[in-house]
Structure formats: C-alpha cells, structure tokens
N, C-alpha and C positions, 0 to 999 in steps of 0.2 A: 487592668483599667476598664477595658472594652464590658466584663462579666460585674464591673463595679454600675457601669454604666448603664447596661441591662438591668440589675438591682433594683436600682436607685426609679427605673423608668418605670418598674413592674409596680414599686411602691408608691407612685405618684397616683397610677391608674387606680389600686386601689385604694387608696386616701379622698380620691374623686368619688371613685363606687360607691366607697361609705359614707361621702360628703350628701352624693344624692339621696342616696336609703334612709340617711337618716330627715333628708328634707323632704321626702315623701310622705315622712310618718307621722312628720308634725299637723298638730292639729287645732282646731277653731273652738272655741269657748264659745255656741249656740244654742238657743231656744231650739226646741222641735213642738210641734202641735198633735196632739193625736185628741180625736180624727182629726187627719191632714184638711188643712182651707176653711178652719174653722178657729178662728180666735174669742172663738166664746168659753173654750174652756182654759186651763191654765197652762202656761208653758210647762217644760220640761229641760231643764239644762240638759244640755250631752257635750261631747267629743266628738267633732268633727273629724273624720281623718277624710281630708282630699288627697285625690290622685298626684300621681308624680309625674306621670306618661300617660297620654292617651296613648291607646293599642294604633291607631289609624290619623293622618292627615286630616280629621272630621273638618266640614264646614261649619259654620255657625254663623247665624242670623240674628242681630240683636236692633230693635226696633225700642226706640225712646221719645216719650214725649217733645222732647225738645234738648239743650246742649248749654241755653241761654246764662244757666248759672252755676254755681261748683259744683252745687249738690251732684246734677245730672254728668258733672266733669268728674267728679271723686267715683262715682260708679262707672263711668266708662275706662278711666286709669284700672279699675279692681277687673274688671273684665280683660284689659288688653295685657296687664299683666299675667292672669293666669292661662289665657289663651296662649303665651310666651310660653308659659314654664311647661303645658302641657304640648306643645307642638300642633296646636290646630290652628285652620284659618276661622277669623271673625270678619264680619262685614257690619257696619252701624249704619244706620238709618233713622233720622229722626225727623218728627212731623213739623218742628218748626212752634208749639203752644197747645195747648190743650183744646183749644176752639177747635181745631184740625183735625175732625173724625175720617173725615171722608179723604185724608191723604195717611194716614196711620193706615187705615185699611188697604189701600191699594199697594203702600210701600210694605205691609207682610207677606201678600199675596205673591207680588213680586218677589220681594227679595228672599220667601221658601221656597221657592222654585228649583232655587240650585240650591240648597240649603239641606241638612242632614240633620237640624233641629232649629227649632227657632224661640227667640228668648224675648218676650213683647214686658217694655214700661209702657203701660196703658194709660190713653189718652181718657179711657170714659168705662167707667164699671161693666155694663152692659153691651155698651155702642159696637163691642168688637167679636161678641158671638158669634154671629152666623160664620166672619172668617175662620176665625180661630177652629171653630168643630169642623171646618171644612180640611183647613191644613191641617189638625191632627189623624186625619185618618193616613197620611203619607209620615209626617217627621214628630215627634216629640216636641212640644206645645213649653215654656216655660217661665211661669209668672215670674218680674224681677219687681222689686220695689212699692210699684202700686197696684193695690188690691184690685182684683177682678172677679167676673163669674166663672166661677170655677168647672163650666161645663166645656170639654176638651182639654183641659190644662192639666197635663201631663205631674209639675212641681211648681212648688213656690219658693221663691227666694224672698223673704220681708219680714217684717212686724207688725204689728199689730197697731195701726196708726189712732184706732181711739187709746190704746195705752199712753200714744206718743199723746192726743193731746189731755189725757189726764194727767199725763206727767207737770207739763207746763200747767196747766191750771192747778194740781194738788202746790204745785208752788208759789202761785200767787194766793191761794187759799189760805196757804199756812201765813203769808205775812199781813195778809187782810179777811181775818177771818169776822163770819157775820158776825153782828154788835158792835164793831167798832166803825166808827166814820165812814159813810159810804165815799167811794171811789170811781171815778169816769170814764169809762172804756170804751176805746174805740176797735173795733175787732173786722180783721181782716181776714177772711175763711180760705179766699183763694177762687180759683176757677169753678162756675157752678156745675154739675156734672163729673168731673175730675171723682176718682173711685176715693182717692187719702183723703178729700176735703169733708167730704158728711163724715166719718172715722174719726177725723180730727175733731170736728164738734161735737160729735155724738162724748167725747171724752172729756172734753173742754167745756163745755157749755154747763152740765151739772157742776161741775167743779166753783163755777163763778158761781154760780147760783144758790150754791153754801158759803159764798163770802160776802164780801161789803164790795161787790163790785157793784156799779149801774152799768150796764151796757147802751149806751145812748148814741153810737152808729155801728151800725155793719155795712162792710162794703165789699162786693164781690167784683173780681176781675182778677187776669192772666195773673201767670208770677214773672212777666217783665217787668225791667228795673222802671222803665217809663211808665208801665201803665199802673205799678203798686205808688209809684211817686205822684202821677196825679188823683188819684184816690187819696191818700193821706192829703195833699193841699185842700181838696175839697172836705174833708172831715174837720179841718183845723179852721175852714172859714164856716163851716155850721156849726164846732160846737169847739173853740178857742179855750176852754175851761178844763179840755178833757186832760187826767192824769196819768195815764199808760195806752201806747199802742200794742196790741197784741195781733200777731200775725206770723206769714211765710216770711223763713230766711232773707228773703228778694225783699220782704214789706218792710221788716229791719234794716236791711241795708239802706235801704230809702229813706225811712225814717230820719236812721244817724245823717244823713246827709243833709236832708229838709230842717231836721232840729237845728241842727249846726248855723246853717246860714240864716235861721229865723232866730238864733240864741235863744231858743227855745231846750236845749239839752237837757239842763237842771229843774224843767220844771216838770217834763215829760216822761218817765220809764217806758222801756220797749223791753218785750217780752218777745222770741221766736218759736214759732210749733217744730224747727228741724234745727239743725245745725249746715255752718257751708263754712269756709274760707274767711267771710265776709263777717259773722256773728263771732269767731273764732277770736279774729283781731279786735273786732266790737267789745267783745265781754274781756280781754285783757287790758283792757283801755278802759272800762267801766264806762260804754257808752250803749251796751245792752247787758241786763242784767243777768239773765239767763237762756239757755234754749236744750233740750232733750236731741240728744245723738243715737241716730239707729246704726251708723259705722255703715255708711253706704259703699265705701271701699272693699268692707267684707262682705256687704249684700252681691255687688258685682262678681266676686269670685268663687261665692259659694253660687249665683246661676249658672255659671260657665261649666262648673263639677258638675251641679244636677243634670246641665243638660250633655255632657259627654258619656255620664254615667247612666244617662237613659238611654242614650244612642247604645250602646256598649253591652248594657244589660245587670248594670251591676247596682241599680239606684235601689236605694235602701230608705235613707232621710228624705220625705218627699214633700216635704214640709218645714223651713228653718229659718231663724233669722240671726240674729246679734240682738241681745240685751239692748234695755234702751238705759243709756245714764244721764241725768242732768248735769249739764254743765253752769257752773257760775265761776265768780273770780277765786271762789275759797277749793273749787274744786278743778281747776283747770290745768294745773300742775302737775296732777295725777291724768293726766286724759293720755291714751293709748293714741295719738294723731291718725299715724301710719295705718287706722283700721277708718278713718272717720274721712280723711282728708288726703288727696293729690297731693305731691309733691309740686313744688313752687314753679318746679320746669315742665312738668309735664302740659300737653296741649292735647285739646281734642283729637283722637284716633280712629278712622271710620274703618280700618284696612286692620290684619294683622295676614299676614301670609306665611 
C-alpha cells in the first residue's frame, strides 16, 4: 500500500510538472512591428510564447493614466494576473486623468526607485521624456497601451490606435458611404494631448471624410463618465438634429444613458473608438452599434513579459500588440472576452506581492 502510495504521489507531481510545461508554452496570437515603435509600417502576425517563471522575485512598477473605467481595469486584471503566474511583485499607480502630467511624472520617478523595471500608460505623448530617459539609464522603460516617444522606452505593448480609429470609421464608411444622404456627427476625440487621441483621429477623421458624414460638433474633454456626459448635453442643445455620436467607450457609455432618459435612443446611433465592459453590454442590447477591441487584457500581460524578459535578458519581441477586431451584434458571439475584458469580480489591484 505504502509503495502504491509513493506511486500514485510521484504521478501527481508529475501530471503538475507537465500541467505547468505545458502552460508555459502556450502562446499569444500577436502583431509585432519591425522597426520596433513604428506603426507606419505593417504588422506582422507571430506567436507569442510567454514565460512560465520568472528566474527572480523581480519588482515591477506599472503607472496608468487613470483606473476610472474598464478599459484601464481590464488591463490592470492582465497585469495582476500575469505577475501571479510568473511570481513577481507589481506595484500600480495611477494619475487620477489625463490633465495630471505633473503627478504621472512624479508617481514614476518615485515608484522606480525601488523598482527593477517600470511599465508607464502615458498621460501625454511627449510630456514624460525627460523622466522616462532619466529612469532608463537604471531599470527597463516599458510602453503599455498609449503610444509615446519612444526615446528611452525599452518595449512596447499596444496597437496601433490610428488602425483603431480606421477601423470604427471604415465602419461607419461602409454603411454611409459619400453619395448617399449626408449624416450629423457629433465626435468626441477625448483628452487633448493624450498620445491615442490624435492616432485616433489621424485614422478616423479620413474615414468620414469619404462618407456622407457632416461633422458639426467636436468636443474635447477627460474620459470621465461626468465630464463626457456633460459634453454630449451641450452638443444635443447646439445641434438636437444630430444622427450618430461617435467617441471613447466612457462617451458611449454616457451617451446610452443620456439617450435613454431624453428617449432620444432610436433616433441617435453611437459608435466607440475602444471597447470596455460598458460597450460590451451596450452592443448586446443594440444600444451601440459597434466599437473595435485592441484585448487590453492581453495588452496587460504581454507588458509584464516584456518587462521581466528585459529585466532577465531574454526580450526578443520588443514591439507587439493584439489584432484589432470590430465588434458589433452579428459579430459578438464569436469575441474571445477573457483577452478583451475583467472578469465581473475582479477589482482594481495596486499590490501583487
């Protein structure tokens, strides 16, 4: 019995061994860019294989514009989970909105201090240079999400956000293409300075501009749920006529909320530049039509690799993101969540020990 027992123990261990090996080896369906931090030229599909272990207890420092909506919760879940699987510590820190240069910078500064790499969502394309080239002369620099200057920045974790907003506009293009009845657009860009908002437009903006859109307000502010909700009341008391809002996840959210109580739903379409929790419910419920997913989930967890595998010496992909797919009602059913979206329990994580 006792040598059945031994057996039976030896065969558990390794059924473990090869449970891990084999979940080591699994790997991520991503873009890579070469030359690396340049989205001018074309992706490159590859195979991702991330790590199964870090070698060492690394620290890690991951700085975020803000926490305010899923988007930024769906990428702090992909982070806390892979910091899990690999056994490092994470520390989060986040500025609070994009207006907040001058506290994004001091919260890097600090929190690389004790830090063995540090992983920056940028508040402002440029605004964070002079830190950034200062800290990477000590830890490995690592863009997540929003695009920045790529001077000191070690890797990138992201996409390519004019694709993202060509994507949302080749799809309003295609169903209101020029010639047919022009259409009323109110467009929402987001925070001005923010590095994804010109990207966004820079993709967006030609797109309408080959349909039957009129663009007849633009309105710039945060992506709080308050401050995109008073922006759309004041666009709907200057121009009450307009036929689609187009905007941030946050703008949509607002939107469906504002329509509803003004019963204005049926008369309005709302189009999203990202995907969140928020558009997800939206677009199954057909109270947004669509919105393009860059899987901010797997953006999170391929920074965490980049930046262990710089620490470590082993970084190879220094440049990568997730495909972008458009979401709508015909295509929602096939959407991969678990790369896009937190889980319904998870909660903001600032800690991973």
């Amino acid at each position: 019995m006792r040598i059945l027992l031994i057996l039976l123990t030896a065969l558990l261990h390794l059924t473990a061994a090869n449970a891990a090996s084999l979940e080591g080896v699994q790997t991520w369906a991503v873009d890579s860019w070469q030359p690396p931090f340049d989205y001018s030229g074309r992706p490159n599909p590859i195979e991702y294989t991330p790590l199964a272990r870090a070698s060492r207890p690394w620290r890690i420092c991951a700085a975020y514009p803000h926490i305010k909506d899923s988007y930024w919760l769906s990428v702090n879940y992909g982070m806390v989970e892979h910091a899990k699987r690999l056994g490092i510590g994470l520390t989060v820190v986040e500025a609070g909105g994009y207006p907040n240069l001058s506290r994004q910078v001091a919260q890097i500064q600090e929190c690389s201090r004790s830090a063995d790499a540090l992983i920056v969502g940028a508040v402002s394309y440029d605004g964070l240079t002079p830190a950034v080239r200062d800290i990477a002369r000590r830890i490995p620099v690592i863009a997540a999400v929003n695009d920045i200057n790529s001077e000191g920045i070690t890797a990138k974790s992201g996409v390519s956000w004019t694709s993202m907003g060509d994507a949302i506009g080749t799809y309003f293009m295609k169903r209101h293409p020029r010639g047919q009845p022009p259409v009323k657009v109110a467009w929402f860009p987001g925070p001005k300075g923010a590095g994804w908002v010109s990207f966004i437009e820079a993709g967006l903006l030609p797109r309408l501009a080959d349909s039957s859109a009129e663009v007849v307000a633009t309105k710039w502010g945060d992506t709080g749920f308050e401050a995109q909700l008073l922006l759309i009341e004041e666009v709907l008391e200057e121009h009450p006529d307009i036929d689609y809002i187009i905007g941030s996840a946050v703008t949509a959210d607002a939107a469906v909320s504002l329509l509803r109580a003004k019963g204005l739903s049926r008369e309005i379409r709302v189009l999203a530049d990202y995907f969140t929790h928020g558009t997800y419910r939206a677009i199954k419920r057909g109270k947004v039509m669509a919105a393009p997913t860059d899987s901010p989930v797997l953006q999170g967890k391929i920074a965490i690799d980049q930046a262990v595998r710089a620490i470590e010496g082993s970084l190879s992909v220094v440049h990568a993101g997730p495909s972008i797919k458009i979401v709508d009602q015909a295509d929602i059913a096939k959407l991969n969540v678990t790369d896009s979206l937190a889980p319904a329990w998870f909660r903001p994580t600032f800690q991973v020990r």
